[in-house]
DRENTORKOL-3810 file (N, C-alpha, C; in nm, 4 decimals):
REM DRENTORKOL-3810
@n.u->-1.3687; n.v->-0.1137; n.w->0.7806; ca.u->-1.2646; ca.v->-0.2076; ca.w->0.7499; c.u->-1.1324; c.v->-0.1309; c.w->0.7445
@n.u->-1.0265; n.v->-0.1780; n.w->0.8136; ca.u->-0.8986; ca.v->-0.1399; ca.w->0.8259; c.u->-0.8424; c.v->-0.1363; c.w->0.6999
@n.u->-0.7755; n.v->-0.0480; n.w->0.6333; ca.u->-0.6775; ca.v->-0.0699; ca.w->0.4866; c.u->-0.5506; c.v->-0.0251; c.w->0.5236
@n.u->-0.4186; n.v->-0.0993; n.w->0.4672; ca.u->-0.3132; ca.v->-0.0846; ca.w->0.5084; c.u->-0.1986; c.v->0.0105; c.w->0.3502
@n.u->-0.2276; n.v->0.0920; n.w->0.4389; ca.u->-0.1673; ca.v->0.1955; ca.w->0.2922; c.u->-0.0140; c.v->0.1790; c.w->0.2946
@n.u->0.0374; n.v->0.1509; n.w->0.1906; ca.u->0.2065; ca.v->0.2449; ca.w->0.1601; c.u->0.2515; c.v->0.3086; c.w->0.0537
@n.u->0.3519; n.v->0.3530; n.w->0.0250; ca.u->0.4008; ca.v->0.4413; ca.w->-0.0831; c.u->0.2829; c.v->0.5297; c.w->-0.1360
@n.u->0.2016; n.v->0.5651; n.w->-0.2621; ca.u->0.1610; ca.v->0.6450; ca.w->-0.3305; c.u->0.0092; c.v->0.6648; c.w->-0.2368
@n.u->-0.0363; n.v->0.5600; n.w->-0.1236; ca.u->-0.1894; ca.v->0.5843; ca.w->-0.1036; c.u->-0.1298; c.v->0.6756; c.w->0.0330
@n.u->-0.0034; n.v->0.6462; n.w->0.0732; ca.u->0.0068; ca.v->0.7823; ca.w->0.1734; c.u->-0.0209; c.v->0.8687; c.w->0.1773
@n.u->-0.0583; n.v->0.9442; n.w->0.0643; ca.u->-0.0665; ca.v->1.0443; ca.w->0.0185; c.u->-0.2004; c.v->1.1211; c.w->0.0207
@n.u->-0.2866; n.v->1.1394; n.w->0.1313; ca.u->-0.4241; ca.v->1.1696; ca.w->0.2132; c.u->-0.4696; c.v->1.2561; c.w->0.0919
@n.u->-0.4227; n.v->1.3491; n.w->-0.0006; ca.u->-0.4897; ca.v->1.3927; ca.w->-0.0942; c.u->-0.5401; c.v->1.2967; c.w->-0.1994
@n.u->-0.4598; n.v->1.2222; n.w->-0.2524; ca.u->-0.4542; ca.v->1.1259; ca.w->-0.3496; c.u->-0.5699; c.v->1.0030; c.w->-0.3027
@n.u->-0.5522; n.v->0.9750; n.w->-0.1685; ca.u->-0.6824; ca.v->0.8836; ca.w->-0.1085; c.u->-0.7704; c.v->0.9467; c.w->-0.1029
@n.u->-0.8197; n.v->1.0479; n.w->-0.0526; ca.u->-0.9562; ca.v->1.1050; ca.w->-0.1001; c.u->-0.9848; c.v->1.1772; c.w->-0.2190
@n.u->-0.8796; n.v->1.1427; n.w->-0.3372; ca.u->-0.9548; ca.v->1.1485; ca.w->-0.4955; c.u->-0.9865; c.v->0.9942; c.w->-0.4769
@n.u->-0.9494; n.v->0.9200; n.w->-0.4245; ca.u->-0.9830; ca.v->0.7532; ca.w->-0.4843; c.u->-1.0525; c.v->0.7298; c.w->-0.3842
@n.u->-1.0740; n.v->0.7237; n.w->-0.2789; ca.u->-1.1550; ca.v->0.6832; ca.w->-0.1714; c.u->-1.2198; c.v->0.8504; c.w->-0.0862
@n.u->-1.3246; n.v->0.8990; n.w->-0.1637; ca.u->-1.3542; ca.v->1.0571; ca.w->-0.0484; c.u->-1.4098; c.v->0.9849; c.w->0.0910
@n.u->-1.4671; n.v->0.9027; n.w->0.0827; ca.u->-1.4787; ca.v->0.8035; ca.w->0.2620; c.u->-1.3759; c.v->0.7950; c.w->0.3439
@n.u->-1.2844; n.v->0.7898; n.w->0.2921; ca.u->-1.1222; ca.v->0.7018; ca.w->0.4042; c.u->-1.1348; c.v->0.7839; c.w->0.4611
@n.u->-1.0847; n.v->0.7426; n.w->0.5996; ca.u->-1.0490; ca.v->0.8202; ca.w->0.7393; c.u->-0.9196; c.v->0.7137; c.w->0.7499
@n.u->-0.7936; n.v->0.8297; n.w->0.7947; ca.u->-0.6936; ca.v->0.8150; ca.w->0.8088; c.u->-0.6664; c.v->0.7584; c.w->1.0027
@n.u->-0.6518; n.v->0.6543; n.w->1.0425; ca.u->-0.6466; ca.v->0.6393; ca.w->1.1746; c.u->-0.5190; c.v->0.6536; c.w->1.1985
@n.u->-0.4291; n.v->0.5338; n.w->1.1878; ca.u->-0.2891; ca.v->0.5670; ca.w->1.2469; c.u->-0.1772; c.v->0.4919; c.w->1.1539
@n.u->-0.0585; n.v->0.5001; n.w->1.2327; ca.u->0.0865; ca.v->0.4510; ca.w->1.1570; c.u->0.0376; c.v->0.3255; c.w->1.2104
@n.u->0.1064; n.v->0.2364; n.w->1.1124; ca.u->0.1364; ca.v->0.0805; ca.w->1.1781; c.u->0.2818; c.v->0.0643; c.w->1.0851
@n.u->0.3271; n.v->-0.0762; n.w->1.0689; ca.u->0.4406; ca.v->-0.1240; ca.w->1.0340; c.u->0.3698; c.v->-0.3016; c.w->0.9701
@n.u->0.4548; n.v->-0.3124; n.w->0.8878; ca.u->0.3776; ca.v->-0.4591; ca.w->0.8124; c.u->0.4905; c.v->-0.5733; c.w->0.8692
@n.u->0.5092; n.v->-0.6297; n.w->0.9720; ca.u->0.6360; ca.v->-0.7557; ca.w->0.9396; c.u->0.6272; c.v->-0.7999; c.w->0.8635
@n.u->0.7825; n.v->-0.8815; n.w->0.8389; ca.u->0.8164; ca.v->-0.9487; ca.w->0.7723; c.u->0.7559; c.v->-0.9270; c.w->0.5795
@n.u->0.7690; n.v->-0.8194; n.w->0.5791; ca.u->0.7711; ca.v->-0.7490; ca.w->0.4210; c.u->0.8979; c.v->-0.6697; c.w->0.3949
@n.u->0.9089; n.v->-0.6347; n.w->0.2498; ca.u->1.0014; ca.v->-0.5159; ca.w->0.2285; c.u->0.9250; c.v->-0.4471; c.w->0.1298
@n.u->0.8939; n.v->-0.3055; n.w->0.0919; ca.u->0.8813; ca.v->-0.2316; ca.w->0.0071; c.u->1.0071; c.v->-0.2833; c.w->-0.1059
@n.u->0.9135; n.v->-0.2737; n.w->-0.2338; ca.u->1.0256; ca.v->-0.3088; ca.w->-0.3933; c.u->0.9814; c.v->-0.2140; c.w->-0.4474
@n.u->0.9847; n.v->-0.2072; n.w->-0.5849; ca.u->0.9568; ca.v->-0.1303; ca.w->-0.6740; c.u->0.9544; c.v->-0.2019; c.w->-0.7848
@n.u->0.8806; n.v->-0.2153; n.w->-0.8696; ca.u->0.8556; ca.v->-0.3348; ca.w->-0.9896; c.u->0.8012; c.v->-0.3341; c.w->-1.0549
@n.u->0.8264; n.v->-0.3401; n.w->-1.2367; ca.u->0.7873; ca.v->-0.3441; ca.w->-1.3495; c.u->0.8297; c.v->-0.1463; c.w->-1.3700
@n.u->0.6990; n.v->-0.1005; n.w->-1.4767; ca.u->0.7482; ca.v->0.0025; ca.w->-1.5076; c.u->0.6058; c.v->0.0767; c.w->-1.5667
@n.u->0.5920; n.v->0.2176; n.w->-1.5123; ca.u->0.5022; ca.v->0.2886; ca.w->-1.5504; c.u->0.5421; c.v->0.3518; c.w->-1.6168
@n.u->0.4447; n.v->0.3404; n.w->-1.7150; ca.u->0.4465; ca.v->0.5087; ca.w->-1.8252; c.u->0.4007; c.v->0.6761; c.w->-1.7844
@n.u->0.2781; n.v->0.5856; n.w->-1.6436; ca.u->0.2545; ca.v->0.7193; ca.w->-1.5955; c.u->0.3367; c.v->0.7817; c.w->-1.4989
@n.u->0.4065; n.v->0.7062; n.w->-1.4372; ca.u->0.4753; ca.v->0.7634; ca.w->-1.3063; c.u->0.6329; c.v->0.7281; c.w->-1.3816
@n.u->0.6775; n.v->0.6828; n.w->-1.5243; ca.u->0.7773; ca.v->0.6830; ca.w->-1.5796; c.u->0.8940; c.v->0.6351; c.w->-1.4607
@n.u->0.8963; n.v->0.5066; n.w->-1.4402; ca.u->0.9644; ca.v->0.4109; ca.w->-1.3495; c.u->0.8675; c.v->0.3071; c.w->-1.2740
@n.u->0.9402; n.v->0.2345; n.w->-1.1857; ca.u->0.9092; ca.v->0.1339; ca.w->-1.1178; c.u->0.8241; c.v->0.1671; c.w->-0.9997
@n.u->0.6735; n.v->0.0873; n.w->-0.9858; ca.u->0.5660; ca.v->0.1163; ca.w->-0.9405; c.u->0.5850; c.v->0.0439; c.w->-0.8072
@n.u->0.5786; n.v->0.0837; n.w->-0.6752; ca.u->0.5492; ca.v->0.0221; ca.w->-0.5398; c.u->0.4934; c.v->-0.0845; c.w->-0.5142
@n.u->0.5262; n.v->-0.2357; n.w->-0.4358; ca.u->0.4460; ca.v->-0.2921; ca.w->-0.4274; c.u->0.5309; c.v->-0.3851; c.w->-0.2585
@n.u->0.4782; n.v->-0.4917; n.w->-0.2497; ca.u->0.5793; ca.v->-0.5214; ca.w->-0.0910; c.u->0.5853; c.v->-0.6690; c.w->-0.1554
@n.u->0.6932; n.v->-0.7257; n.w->-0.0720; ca.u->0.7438; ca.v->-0.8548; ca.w->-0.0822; c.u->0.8300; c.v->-0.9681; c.w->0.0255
@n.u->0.6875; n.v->-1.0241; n.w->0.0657; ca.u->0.7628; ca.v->-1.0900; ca.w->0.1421; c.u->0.8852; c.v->-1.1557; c.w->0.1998
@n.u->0.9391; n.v->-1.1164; n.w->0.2840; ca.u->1.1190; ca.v->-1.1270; ca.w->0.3339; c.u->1.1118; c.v->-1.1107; c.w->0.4899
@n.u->1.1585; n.v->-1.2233; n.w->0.5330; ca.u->1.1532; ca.v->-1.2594; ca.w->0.6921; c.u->1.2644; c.v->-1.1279; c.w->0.7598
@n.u->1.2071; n.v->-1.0736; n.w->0.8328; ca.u->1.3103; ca.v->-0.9784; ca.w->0.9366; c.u->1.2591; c.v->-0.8740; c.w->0.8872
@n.u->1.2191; n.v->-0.8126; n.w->0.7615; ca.u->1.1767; ca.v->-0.6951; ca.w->0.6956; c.u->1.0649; c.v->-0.6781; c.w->0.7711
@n.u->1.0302; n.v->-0.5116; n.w->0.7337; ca.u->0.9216; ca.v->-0.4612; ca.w->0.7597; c.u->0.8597; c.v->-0.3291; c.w->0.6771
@n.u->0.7664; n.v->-0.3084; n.w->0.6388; ca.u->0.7575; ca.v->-0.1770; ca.w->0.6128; c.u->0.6535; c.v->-0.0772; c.w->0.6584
@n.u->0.6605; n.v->0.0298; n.w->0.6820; ca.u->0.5822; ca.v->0.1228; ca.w->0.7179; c.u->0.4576; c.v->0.1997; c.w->0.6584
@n.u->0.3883; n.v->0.1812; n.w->0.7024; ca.u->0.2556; ca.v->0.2836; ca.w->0.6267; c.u->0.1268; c.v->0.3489; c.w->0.7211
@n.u->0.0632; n.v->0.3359; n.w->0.6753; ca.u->-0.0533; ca.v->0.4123; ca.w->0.7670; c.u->-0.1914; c.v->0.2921; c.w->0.6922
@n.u->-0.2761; n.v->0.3272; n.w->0.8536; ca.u->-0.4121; ca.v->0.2517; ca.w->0.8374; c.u->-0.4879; c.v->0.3875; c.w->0.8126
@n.u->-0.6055; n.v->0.3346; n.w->0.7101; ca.u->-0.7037; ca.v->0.3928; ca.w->0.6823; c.u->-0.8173; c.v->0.2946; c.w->0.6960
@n.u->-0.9334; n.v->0.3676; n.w->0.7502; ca.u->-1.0874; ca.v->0.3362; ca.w->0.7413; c.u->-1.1049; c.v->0.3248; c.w->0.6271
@n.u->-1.1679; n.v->0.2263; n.w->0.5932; ca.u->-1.2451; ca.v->0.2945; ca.w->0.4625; c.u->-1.3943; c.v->0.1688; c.w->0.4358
@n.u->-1.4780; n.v->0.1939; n.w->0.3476; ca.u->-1.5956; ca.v->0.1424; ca.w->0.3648; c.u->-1.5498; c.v->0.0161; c.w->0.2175
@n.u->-1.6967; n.v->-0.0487; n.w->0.2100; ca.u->-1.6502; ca.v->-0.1510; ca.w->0.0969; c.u->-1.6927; c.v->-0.1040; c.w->-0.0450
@n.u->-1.7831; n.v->-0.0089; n.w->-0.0507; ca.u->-1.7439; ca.v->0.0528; ca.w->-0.1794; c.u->-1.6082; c.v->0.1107; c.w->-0.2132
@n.u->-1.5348; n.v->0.1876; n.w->-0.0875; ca.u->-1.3944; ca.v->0.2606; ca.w->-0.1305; c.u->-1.3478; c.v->0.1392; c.w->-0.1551
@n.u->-1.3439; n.v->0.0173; n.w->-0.1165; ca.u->-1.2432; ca.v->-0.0729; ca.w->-0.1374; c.u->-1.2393; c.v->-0.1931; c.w->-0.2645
@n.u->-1.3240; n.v->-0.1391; n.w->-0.3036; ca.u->-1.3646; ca.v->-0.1811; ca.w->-0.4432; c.u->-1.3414; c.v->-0.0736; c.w->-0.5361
@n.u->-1.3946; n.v->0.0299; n.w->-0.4898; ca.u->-1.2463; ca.v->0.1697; ca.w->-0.6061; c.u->-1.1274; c.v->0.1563; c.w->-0.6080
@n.u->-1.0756; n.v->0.0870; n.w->-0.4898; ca.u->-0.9325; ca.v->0.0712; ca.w->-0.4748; c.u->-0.9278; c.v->-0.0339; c.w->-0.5769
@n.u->-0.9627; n.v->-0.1062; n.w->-0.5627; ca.u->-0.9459; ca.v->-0.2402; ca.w->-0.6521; c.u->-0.9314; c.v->-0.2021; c.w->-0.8078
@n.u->-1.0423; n.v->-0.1130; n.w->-0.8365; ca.u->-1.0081; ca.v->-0.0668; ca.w->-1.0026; c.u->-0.8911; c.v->0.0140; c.w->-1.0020
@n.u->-0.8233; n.v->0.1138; n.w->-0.8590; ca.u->-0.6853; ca.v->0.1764; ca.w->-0.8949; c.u->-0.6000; c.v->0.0868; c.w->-0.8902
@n.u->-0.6173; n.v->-0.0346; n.w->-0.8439; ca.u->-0.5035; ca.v->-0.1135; ca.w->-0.7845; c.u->-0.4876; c.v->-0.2383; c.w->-0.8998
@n.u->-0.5242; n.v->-0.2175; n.w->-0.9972; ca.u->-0.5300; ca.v->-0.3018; ca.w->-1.1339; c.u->-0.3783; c.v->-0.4094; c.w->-1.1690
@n.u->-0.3835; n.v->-0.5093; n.w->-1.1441; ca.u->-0.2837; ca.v->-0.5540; ca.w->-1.1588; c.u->-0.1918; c.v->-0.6154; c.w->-1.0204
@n.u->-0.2830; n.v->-0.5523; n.w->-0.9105; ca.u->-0.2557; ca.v->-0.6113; ca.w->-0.7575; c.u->-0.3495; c.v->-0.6527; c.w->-0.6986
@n.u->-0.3234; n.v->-0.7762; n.w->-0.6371; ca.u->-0.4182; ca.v->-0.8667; ca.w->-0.5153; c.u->-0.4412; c.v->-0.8018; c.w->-0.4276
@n.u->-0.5987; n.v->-0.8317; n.w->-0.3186; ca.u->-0.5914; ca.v->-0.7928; ca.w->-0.2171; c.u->-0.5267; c.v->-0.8933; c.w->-0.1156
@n.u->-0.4975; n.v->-0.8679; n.w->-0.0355; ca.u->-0.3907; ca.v->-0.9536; ca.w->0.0474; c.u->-0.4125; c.v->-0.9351; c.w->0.2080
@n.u->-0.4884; n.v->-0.9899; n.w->0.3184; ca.u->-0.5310; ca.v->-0.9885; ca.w->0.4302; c.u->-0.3736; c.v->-0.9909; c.w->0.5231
@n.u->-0.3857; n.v->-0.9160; n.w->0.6397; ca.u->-0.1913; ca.v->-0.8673; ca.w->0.6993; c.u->-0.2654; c.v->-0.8790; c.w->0.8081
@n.u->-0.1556; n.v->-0.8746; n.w->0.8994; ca.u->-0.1737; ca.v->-0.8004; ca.w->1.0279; c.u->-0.0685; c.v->-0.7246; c.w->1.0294
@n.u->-0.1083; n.v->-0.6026; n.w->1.0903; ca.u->-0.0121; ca.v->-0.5057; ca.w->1.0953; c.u->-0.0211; c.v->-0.4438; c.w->1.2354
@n.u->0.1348; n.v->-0.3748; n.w->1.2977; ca.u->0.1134; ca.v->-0.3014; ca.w->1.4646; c.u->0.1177; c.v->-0.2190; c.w->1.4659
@n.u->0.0815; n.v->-0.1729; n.w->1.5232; ca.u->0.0472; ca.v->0.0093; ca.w->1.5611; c.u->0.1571; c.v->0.1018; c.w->1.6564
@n.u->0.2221; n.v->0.1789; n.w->1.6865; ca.u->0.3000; ca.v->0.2078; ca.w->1.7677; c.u->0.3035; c.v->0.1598; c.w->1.8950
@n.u->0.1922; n.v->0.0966; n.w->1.9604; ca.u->0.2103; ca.v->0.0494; ca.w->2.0667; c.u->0.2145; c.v->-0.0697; c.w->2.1171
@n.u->0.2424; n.v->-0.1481; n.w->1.9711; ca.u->0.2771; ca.v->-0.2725; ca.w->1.9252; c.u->0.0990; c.v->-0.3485; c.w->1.9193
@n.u->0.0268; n.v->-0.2765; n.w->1.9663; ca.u->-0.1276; ca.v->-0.3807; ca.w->1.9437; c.u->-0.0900; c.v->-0.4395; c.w->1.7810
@n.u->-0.1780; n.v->-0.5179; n.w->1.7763; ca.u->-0.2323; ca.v->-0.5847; ca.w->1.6279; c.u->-0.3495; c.v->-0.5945; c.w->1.5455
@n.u->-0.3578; n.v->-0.5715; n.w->1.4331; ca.u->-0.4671; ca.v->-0.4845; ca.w->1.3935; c.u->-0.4940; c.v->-0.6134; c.w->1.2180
@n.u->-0.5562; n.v->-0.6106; n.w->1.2204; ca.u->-0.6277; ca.v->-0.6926; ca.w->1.0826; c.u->-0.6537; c.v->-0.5700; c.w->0.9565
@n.u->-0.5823; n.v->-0.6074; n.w->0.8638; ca.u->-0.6392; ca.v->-0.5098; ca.w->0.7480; c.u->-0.6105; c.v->-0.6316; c.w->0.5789
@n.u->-0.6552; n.v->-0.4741; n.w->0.4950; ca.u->-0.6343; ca.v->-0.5511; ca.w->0.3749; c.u->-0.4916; c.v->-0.4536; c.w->0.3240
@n.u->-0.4304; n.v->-0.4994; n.w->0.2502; ca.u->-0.3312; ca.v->-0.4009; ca.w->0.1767; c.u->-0.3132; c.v->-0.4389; c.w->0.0131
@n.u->-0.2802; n.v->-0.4225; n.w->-0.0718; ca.u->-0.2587; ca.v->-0.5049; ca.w->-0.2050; c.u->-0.0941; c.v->-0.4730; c.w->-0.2121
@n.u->-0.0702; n.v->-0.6052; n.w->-0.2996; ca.u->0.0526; ca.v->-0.6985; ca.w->-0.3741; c.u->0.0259; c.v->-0.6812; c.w->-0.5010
@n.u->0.1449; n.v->-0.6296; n.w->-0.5673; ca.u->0.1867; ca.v->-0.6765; ca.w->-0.7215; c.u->0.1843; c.v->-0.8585; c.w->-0.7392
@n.u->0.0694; n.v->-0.8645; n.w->-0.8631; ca.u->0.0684; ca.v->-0.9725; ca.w->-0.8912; c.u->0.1862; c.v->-1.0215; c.w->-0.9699
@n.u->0.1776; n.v->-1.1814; n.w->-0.9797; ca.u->0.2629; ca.v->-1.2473; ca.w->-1.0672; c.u->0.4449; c.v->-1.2118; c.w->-1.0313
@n.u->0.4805; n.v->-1.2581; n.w->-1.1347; ca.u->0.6688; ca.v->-1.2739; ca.w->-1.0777; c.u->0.7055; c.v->-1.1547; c.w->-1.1043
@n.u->0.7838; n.v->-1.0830; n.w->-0.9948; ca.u->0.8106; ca.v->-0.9139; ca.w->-0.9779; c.u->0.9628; c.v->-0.9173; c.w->-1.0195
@n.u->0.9922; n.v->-0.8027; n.w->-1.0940; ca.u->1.0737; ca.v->-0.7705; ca.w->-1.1885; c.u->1.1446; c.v->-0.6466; c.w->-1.0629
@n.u->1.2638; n.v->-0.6217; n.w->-0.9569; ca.u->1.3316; ca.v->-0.5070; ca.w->-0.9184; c.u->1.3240; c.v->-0.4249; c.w->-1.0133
@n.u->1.2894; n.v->-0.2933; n.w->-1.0180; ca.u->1.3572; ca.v->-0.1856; ca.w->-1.0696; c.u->1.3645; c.v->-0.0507; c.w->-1.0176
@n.u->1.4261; n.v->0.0525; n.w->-1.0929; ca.u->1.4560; ca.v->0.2025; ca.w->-1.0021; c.u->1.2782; c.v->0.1907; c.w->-0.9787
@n.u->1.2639; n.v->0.3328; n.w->-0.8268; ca.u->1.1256; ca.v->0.3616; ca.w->-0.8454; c.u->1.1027; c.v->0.4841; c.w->-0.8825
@n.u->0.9818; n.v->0.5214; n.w->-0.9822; ca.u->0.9998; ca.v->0.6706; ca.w->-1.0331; c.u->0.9713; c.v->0.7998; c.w->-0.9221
@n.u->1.1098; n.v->0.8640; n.w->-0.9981; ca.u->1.1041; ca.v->0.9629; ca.w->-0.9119; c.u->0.9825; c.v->1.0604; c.w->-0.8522
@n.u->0.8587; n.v->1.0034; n.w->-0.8934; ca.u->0.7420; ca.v->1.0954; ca.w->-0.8358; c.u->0.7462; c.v->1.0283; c.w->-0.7072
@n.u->0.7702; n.v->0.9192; n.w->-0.6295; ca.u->0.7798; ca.v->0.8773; ca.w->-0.5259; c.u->0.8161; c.v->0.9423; c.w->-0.4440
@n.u->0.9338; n.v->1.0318; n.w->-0.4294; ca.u->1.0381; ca.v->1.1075; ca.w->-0.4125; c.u->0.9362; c.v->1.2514; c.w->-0.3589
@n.u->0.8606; n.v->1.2902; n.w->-0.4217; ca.u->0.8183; ca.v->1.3663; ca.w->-0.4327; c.u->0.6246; c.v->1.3425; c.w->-0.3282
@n.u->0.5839; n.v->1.2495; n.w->-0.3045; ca.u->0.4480; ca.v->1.1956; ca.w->-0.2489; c.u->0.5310; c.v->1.2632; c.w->-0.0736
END
């Protein structure tokens, strides 16, 4: 099953502490989304990644493999976000079916913490 990573699951070390299965395939791009940043962690001390639908937007991430146990680990990291079925394109514009997760409920803008900066 295709998973559509952005911000913190980019991070191929960090996915194989949470998923050691994922296989990293390729870049795609999400239409019609924008990367936000919203609500507020204590652990990452700022505003946590999530996407939000907005016509013309897009955002960038990478597809990963991953099996349905990883994607049910994801689900316990992803506490507080939906899974959410996309299509997303690949550099050569094909189209590709995945899952990605959304911040639930009404999203609050804020700074994003600077560990972002740093992934």
């Amino acid at each position: 099953m295709n998973y559509f990573a952005y911000a913190e699951n980019l991070n191929r070390k960090q996915m194989q502490q949470r998923c050691p299965g994922s296989k990293p395939l390729f870049t795609a791009t999400l239409p019609n989304y924008k990367l936000i940043f919203s609500g507020w962690s204590r652990e990452l001390r700022g505003g946590k990644a999530t996407i939000l639908s907005s016509r013309g937007d897009k955002v960038r991430g990478g597809i990963y493999e991953v099996s349905d146990a990883c994607l049910r680990q994801l689900d316990r990291y992803e506490a507080g976000y939906t899974r959410l079925n996309v299509t997303v394109f690949d550099d050569d514009g094909q189209s590709h079916q995945a899952i990605t997760y959304m911040k639930a409920g009404q999203l609050d803008v804020t700074a994003p913490s600077l560990d972002y900066g740093e992934i």
